[in-house]
C-alpha positions as CSV (number, residue, x, y, z in Angstrom):
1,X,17.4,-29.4,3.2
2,X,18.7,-29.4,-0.4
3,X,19.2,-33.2,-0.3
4,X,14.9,-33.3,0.5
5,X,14.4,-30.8,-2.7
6,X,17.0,-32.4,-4.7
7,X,14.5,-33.6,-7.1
8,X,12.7,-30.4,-7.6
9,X,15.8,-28.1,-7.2
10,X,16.6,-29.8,-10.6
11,X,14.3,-28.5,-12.5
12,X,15.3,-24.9,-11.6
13,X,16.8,-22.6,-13.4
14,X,19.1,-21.1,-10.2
15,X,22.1,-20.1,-9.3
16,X,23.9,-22.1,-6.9
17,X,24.0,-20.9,-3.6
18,X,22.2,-17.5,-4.4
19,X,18.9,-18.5,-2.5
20,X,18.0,-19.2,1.0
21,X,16.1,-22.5,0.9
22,X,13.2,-22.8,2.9
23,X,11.3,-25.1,3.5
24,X,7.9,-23.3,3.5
25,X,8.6,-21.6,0.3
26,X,9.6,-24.3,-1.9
27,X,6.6,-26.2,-0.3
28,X,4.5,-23.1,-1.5
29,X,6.1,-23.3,-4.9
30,X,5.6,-26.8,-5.8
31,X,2.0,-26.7,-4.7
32,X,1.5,-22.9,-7.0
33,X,3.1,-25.1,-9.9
34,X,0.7,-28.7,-9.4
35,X,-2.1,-26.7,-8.8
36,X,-2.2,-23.7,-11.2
37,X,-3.1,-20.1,-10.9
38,X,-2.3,-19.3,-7.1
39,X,-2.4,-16.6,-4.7
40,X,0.2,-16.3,-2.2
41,X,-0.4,-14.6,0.9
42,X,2.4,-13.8,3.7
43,X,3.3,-11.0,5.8
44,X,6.3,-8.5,4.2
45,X,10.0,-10.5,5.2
46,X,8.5,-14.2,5.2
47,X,9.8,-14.5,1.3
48,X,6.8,-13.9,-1.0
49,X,9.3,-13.1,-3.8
50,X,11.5,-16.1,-3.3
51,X,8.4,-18.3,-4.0
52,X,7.8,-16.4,-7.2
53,X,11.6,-17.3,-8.2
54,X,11.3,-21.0,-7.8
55,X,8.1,-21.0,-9.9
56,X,9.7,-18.4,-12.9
57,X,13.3,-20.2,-12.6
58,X,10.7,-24.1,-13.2
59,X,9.0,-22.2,-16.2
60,X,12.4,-20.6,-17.2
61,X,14.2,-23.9,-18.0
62,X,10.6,-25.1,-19.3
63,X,10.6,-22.7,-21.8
64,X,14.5,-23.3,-22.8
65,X,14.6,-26.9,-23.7
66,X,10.6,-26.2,-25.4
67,X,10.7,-26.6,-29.2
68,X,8.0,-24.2,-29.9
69,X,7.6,-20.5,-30.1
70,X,9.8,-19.0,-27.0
71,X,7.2,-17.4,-24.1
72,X,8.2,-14.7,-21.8
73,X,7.8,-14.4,-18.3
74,X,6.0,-10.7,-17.3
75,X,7.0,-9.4,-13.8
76,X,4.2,-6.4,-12.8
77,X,5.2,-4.0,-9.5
78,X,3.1,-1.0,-8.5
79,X,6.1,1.1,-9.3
80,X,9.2,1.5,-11.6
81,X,11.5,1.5,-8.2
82,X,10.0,-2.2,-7.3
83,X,10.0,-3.1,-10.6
84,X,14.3,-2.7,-10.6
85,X,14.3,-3.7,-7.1
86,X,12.6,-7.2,-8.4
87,X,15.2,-7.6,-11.8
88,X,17.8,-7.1,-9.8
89,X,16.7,-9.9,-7.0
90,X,15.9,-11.8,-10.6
91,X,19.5,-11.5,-11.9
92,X,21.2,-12.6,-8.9
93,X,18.8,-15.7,-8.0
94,X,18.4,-17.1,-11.7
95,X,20.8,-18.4,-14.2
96,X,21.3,-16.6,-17.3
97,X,23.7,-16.9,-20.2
98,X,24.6,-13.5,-19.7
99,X,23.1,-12.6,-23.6
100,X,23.4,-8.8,-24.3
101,X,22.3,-7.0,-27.4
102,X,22.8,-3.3,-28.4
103,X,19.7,-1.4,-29.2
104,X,20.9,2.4,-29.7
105,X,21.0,4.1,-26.3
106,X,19.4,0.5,-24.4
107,X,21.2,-3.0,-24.5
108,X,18.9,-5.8,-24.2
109,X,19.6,-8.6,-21.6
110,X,17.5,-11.7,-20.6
111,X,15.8,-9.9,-17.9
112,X,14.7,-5.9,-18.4
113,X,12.8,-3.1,-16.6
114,X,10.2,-1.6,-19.0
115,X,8.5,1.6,-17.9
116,X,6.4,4.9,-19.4
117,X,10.4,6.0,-19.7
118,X,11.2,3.5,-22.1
119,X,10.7,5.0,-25.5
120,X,7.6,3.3,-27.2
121,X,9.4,2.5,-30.6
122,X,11.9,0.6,-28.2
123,X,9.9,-1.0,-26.2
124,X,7.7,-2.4,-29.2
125,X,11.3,-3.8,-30.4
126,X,12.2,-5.3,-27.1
127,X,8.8,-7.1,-26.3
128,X,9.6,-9.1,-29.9
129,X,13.2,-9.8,-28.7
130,X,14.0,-13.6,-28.2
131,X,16.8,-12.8,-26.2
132,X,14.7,-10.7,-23.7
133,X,12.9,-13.7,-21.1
134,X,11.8,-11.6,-18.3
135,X,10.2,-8.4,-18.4
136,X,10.0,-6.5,-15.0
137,X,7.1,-3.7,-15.5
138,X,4.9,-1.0,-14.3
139,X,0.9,-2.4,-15.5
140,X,0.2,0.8,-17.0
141,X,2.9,0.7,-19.6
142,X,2.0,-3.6,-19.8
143,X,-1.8,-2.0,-20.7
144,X,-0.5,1.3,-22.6
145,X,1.4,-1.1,-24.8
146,X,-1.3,-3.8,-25.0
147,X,-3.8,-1.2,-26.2
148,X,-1.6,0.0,-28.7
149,X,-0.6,-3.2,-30.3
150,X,2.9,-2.9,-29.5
151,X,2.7,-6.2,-27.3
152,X,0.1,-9.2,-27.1
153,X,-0.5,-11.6,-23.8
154,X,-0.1,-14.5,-25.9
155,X,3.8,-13.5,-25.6
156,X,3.6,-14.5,-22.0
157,X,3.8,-18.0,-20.4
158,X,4.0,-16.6,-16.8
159,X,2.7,-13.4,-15.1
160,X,3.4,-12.4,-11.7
161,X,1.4,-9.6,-9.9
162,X,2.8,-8.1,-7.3
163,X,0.9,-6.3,-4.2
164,X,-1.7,-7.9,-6.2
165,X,-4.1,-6.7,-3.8
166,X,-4.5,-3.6,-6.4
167,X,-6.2,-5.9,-8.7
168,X,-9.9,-5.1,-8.1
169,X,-12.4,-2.3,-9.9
170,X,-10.6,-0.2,-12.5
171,X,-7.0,-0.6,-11.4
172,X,-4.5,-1.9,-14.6
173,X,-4.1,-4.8,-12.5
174,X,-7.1,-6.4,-12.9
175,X,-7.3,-5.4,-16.2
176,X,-4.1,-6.8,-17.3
177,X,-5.2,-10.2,-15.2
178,X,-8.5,-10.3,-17.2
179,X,-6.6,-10.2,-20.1
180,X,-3.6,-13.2,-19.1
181,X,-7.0,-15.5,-18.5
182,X,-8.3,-15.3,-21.7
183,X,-4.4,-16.0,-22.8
184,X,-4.4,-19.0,-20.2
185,X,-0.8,-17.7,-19.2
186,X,0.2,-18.5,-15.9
187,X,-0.9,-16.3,-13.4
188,X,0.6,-15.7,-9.6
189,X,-0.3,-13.0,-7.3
190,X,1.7,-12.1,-4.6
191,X,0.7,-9.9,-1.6
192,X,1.2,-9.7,2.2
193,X,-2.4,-8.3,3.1
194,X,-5.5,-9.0,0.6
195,X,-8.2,-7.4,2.6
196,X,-11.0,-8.3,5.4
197,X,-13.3,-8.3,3.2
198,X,-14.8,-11.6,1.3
199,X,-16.0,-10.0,-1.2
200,X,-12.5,-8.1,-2.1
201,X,-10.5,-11.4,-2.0
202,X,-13.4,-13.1,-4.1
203,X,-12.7,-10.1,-7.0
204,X,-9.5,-10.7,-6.8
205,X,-9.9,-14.2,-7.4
206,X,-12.0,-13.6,-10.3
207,X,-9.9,-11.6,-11.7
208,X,-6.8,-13.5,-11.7
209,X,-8.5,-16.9,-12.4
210,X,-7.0,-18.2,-9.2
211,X,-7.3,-22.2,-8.8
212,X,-5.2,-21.7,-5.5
213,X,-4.4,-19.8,-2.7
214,X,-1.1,-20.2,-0.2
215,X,-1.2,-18.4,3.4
216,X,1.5,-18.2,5.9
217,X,1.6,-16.4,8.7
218,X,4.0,-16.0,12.0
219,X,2.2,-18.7,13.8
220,X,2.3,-21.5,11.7
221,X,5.1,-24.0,12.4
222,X,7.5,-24.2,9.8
223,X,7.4,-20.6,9.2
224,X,8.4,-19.7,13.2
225,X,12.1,-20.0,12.8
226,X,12.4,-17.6,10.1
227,X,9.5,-14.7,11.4
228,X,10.8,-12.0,13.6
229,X,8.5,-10.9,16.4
230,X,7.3,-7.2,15.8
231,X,5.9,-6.0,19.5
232,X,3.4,-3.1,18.9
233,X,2.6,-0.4,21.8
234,X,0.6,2.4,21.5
235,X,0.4,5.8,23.1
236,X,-2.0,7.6,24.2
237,X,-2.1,11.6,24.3
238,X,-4.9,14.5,25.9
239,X,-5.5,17.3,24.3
240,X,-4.2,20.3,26.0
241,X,-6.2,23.1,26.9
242,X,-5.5,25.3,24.1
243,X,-6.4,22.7,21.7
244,X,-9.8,22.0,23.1
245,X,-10.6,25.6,23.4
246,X,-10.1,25.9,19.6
247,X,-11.8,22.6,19.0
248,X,-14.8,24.2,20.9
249,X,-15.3,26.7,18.5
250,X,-14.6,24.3,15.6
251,X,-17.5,22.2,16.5
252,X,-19.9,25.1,17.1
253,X,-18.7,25.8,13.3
254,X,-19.4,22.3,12.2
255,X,-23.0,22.2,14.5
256,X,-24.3,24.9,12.4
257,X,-23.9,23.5,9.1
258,X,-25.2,20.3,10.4
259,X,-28.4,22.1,11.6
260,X,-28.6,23.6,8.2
261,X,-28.5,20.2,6.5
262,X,-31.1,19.1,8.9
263,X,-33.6,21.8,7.8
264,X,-32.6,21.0,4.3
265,X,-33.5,17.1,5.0
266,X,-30.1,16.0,3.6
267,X,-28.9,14.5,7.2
268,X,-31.3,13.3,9.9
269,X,-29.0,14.2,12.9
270,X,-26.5,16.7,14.4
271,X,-25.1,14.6,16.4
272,X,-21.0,15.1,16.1
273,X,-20.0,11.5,16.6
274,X,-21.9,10.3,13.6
275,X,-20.7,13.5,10.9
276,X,-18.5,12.0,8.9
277,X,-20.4,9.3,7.6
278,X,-23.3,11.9,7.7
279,X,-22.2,14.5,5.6
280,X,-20.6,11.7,3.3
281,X,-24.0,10.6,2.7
282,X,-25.9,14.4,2.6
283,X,-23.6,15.2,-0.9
284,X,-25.1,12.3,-2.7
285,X,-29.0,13.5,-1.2
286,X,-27.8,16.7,-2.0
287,X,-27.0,16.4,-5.4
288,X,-29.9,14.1,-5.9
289,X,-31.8,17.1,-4.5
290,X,-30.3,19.8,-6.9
291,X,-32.0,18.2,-10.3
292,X,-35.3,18.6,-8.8
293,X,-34.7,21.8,-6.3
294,X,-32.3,24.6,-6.0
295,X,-32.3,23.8,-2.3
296,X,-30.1,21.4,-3.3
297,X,-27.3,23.9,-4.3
298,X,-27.0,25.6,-1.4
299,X,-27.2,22.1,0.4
300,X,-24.4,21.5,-1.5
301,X,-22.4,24.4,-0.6
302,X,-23.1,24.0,3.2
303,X,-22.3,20.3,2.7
304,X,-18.6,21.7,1.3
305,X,-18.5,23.8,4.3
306,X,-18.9,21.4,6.8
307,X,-16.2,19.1,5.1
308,X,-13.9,22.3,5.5
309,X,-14.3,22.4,8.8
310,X,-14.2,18.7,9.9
311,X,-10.8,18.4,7.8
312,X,-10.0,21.3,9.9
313,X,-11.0,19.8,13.3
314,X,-9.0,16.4,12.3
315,X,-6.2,18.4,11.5
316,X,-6.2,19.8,15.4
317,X,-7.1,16.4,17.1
318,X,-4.1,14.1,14.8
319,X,-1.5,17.0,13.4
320,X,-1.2,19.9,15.6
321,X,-1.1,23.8,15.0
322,X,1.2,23.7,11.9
323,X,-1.3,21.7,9.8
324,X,-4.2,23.6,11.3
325,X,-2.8,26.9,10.6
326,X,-1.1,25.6,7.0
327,X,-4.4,24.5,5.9
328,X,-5.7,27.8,6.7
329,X,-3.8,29.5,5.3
330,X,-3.7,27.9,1.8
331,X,-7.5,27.9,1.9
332,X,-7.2,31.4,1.8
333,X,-5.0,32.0,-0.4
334,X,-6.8,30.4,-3.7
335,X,-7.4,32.4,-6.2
336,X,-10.8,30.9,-7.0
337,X,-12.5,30.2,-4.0
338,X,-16.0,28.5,-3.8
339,X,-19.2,30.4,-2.3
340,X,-18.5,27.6,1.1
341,X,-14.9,28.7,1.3
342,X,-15.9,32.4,1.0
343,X,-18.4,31.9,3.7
344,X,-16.2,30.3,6.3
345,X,-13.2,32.9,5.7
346,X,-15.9,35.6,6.5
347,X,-17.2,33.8,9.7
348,X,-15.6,35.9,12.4
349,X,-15.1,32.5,14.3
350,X,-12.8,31.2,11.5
351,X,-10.7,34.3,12.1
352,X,-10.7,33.8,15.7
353,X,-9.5,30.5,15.5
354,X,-6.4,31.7,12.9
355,X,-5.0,34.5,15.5
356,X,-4.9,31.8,18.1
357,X,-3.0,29.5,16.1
358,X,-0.9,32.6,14.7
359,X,-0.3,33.2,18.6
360,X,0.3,29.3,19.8
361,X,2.8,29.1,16.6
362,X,4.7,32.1,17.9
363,X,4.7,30.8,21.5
364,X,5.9,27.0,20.3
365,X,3.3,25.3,21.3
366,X,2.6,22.2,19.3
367,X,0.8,18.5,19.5
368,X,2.0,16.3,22.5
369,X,2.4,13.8,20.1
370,X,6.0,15.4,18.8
371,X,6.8,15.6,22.6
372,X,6.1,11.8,22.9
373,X,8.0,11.2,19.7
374,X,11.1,13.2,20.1
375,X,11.2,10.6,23.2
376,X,10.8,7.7,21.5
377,X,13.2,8.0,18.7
378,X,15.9,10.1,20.6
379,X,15.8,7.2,22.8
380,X,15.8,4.7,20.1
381,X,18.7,6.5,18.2
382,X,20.5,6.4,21.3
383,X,20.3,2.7,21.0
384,X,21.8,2.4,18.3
385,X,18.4,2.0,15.9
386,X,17.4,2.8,13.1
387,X,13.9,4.6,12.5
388,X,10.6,4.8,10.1
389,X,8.3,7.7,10.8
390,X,5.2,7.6,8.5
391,X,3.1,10.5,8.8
392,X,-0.2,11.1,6.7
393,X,0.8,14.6,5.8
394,X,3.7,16.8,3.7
395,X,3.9,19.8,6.2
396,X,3.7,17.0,9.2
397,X,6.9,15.4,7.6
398,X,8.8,18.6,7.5
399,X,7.6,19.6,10.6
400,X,8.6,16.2,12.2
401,X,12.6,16.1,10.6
402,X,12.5,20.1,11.8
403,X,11.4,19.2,15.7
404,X,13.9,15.3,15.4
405,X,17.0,17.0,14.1
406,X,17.0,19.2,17.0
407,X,18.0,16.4,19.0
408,X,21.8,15.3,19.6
409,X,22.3,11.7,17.9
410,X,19.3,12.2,15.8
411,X,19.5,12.8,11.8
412,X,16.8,13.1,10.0
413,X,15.5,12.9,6.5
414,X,12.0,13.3,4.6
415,X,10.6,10.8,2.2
416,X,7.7,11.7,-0.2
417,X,6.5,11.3,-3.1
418,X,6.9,12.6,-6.5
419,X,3.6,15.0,-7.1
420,X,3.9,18.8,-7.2
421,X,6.6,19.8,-5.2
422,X,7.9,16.0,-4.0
423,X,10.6,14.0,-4.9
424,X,11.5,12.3,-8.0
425,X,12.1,8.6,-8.3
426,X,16.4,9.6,-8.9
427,X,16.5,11.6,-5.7
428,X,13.7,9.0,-3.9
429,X,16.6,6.3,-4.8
430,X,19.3,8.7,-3.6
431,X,17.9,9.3,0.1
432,X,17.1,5.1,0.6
433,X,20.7,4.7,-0.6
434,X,21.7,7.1,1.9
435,X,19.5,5.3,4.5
436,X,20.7,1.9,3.4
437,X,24.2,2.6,4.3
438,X,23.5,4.8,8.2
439,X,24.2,8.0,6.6
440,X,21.2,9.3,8.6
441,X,19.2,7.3,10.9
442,X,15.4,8.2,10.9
443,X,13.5,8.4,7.3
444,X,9.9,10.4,8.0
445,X,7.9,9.4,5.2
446,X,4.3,9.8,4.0
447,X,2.2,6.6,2.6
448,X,4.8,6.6,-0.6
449,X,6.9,4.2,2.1
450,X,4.2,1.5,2.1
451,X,4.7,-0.4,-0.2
452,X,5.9,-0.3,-4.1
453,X,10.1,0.6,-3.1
454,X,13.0,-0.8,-1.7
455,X,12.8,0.3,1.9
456,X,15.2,-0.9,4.5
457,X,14.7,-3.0,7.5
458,X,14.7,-1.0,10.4
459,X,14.4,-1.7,14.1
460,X,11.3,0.7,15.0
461,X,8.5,2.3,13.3
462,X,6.0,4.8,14.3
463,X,3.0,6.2,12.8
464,X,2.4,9.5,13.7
465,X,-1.5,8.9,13.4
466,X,-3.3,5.9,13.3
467,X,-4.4,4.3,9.8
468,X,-8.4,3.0,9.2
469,X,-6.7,0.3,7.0
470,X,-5.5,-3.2,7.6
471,X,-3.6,-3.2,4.5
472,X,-1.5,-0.4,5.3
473,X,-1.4,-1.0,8.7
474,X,0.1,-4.3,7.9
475,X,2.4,-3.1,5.5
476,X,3.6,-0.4,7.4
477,X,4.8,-2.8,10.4
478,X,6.3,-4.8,7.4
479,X,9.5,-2.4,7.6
480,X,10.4,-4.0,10.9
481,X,11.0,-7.3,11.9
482,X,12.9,-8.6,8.9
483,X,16.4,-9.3,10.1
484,X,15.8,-9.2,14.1
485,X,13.0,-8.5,16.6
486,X,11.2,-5.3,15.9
487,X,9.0,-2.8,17.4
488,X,6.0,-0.4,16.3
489,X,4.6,2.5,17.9
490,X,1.1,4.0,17.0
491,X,0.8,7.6,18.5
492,X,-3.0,8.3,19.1
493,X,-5.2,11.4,20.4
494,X,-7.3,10.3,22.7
495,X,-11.1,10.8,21.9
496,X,-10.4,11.7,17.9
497,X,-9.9,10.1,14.4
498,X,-6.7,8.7,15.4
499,X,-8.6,6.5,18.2
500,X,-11.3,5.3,16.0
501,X,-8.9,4.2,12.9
502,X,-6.9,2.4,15.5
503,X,-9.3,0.1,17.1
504,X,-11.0,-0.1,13.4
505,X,-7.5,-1.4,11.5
506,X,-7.0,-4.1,14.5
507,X,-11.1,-5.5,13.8
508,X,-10.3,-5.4,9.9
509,X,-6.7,-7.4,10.4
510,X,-8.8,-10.2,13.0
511,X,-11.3,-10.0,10.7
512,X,-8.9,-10.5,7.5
513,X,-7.0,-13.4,9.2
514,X,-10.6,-15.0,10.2
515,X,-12.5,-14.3,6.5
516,X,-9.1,-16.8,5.2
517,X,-9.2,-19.3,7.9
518,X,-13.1,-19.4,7.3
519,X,-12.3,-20.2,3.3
520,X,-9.7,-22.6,4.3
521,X,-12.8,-24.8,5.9
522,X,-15.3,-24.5,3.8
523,X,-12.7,-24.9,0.7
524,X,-11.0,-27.9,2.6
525,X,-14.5,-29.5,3.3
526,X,-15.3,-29.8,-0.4
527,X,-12.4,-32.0,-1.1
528,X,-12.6,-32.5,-4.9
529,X,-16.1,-31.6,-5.0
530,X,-16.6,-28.7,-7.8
531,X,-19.5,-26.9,-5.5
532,X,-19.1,-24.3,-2.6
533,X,-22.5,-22.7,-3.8
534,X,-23.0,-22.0,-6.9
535,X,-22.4,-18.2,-6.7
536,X,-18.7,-18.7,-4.9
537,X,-17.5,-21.9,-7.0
538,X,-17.8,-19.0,-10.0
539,X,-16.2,-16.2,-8.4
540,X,-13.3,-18.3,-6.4
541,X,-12.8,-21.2,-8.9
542,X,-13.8,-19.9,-12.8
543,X,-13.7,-21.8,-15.5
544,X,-13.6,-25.9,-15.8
545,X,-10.7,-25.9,-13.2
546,X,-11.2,-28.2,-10.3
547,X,-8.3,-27.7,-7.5
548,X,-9.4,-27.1,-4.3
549,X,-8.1,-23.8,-3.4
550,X,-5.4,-24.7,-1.1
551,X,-4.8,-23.5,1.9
């Protein structure tokens, strides 16, 4: 393979026998550099990152032998634990003189990790050193800096955006892209799940000025001798009686504020299967209401109610007793609690429902769905496996390393993130170190696992609810498969949220995979035509650019 890339390999900046070649990604990487601004889209472990180093090492030795004023290549991650994740994988793959400066407390290198951390005085001095070439950042200290002066996108040849599916409405990503067009840097975006929707991947696309876009996926030929199959089962759980005797009276609750809405005209229905969307939709009538009636307060205030109680009803269905009964509890003890909070604490139905979960609690009764898991993992760990729990909630984490570590075989640790009482990025590092190298073999972890950090391969994952979006859902199953075959379990209450967001993530992945194989006709079909309809040529291709976005 290197004797077909010879030519190209050449013109890298790599270290020898530091990289994997394959063929698909240096493919991808010679068509992102002969066709400008690209977006590369392929699932987590297919090498999204390795294309990004072939197209920084090209512009690296570019930039080397140039004459002119020195350019530097920006690196953006969601978070600072990616962002040292990618320098290090940088360090390793590119060649580098091995330059060190002394700057007080910091010495400078070639490639660096800027963050909010970073002193600003420091960082002003570092974005102005010749010496620095790659700067691996967070984009709200790129845009903090920016704003301030400190730094200017003229400084930057190249910018790579990863998880670049963050780059729509307000987020610093699509600012900071915005702001590399108007510099005409370089821009690649990286990212193993853009959306289903057209109109998401078309902002993006604006955004970043794309000319280009690069898809793999498991099926396509040259990529099935690298791609792991991930099998995904699901199981399905009842409700036992207990549950549904509480969820009885929780819908009576939730019946009664939807009548009340009714008489108040803010929803046209009590019907229970619709509520979500319905009382999502009565807060904006209701508030619309309140400038020209006072109706509209206590529509408002009902509305709040019945949001109360559907969380609460969720909470039953998906989580169990323990989030049930924790939610309750915290609800009443706030210290400033709204006139809707006040009035469900005093419903005498409320109460009733907290005793019986004070008495299930006491009894140990809990969710089937920890029965079914303690199965699956013990079973797993017995294997020899190593295991991913994401779960939606805090108290669901604890609760699920409480109920796993009971097991022989099994250890078990949380993962969360940093807010309130969570874990900081030092002790976030610690417990993934500690994972990396089998201290313990099951990480339960809320959403902070996605995406963002350096989380290991493992051989099963299992979401303890069922996730509405294909992004997540996608990057979730991403933690398996990497190295060998993998598995996924999705653990779903039958008749509930759980069911609904499972069947909904599967139609937005077909319909994400279909939405790109539709652009790669219609942007195939127009050959080197500058029309796709006037309204798409300016969203997908901006500017006087005239690539075909590639597929």
């Amino acid at each position: 393979m290197k004797e077909k890339y010879a030519d190209f390999l050449k013109q890298l900046a790599l270290k020898p026998g530091q990289v994997e070649l394959r063929g698909y990604q240096v493919e991808m990487a010679e068509r992102v550099l002969r066709n400008g601004n690209s977006l590369v889209i392929m699932p987590t472990a297919l090498g999204k990152t390795y294309v990004a180093a072939f197209v920084i090492a090209k512009f690296l030795k570019e930039e080397r032998s140039s004459l002119g004023k020195k350019k530097k290549i920006l690196f953006l991650t969601p978070t600072k634990p990616l962002a040292l994740q990618q320098s290090q994988r940088l360090r390793e793959w590119l060649e580098f003189e091995g330059t060190r400066i002394n700057w007080g407390k910091e010495e400078a290198t070639e490639v660096m990790v800027l963050s909010g951390e970073t002193e600003p005085a420091l960082r002003e001095r570092l974005w102005a050193n010749p010496i620095l070439e790659i700067v691996c950042a967070t984009p709200q200290t790129v845009e903090y800096d920016l704003l301030a002066g400190r730094v200017s996108m003229e400084a930057f040849r190249l910018v790579v955006f990863d998880e670049v599916h963050r780059a729509v409405k307000e987020h610093s990503y699509a600012f900071l892209a915005k702001e590399a067009a108007k510099q005409h840097a370089f821009i690649l975006g990286l990212t193993a799940s853009p959306s289903s929707k057209r109109e998401v991947i078309q902002e993006i696309c604006t955004n970043l000025n794309i000319a280009n876009i690069e898809v793999r996926d498991e099926n396509d030929k040259d990529v099935q001798g690298y791609a792991k199959p991930v099998k995904l089962d699901w199981i399905f759980v009842e409700l036992p009686k207990a549950f549904m005797d509480i969820k009885s009276v929780l819908e009576e609750l939730l019946k009664d504020a939807l009548a009340e809405l009714l008489e108040l005209e803010v929803v046209d229905s009590t019907d229970l299967k619709r509520h979500k969307r319905a009382l999502l939709d009565a807060r904006r009538k209701a508030l619309e209401l309140s400038t020209m009636r006072p109706e509209g307060y206590r529509a408002l205030s009902v509305q709040a109610r019945a949001m109360n109680v559907s969380h609460a009803l969720d909470l039953l269905e998906t989580e169990g007793i323990h989030a049930l009964w924790g939610f309750m509890q915290e609800m009443g003890k706030r210290k400033q609690k709204s006139k809707a909070v006040k009035g469900l604490l005093q419903d005498f139905r409320w109460k009733l429902i907290g005793i019986k979960c004070e008495e299930l609690r006491k009894q140990g009764v809990e969710h089937p769905k920890f029965r079914r898991l303690k199965g699956v993992v013990s079973d797993a760990v017995q294997e020899g496996k190593s295991v991913i729990v994401f779960a939606h909630y805090r108290n669901t984490v604890t609760k699920i390393v409480e109920e796993l570590n009971q097991f022989a075989g099994v250890k078990a640790k949380a993962f969360v993130g940093k807010s309130k009482e969570g874990m900081n990025q030092k002790k976030q590092a610690q417990v993934l170190q500690e994972f990396k190298s089998k201290s313990f073999n099951v990480l339960v972890a809320t959403s902070v696992a996605e995406e963002g950090i350096d989380v290991p391969s493992v051989d099963l994952v299992v979401f303890f609810e069922a996730v509405p979006s294909e992004i997540r859902a996608i990057q979730r199953r991403g933690r398996t498969g990497r190295v060998r075959e993998g598995n996924t379990i999705v653990l779903i209450t039958r008749k509930s949220k759980d069911e609904a967001f499972f069947w909904i993530s599967k139609q937005r992945e077909k319909k994400m995979r279909s939405t790109l194989h539709e652009l790669r006709k219609e942007l195939k079909s127009i050959g080197n035509k500058e029309q796709i309809g006037v309204e798409e040529q300016e969203e997908l291709i901006v500017g006087n650019q005239k690539n075909i976005l590639d597929f």
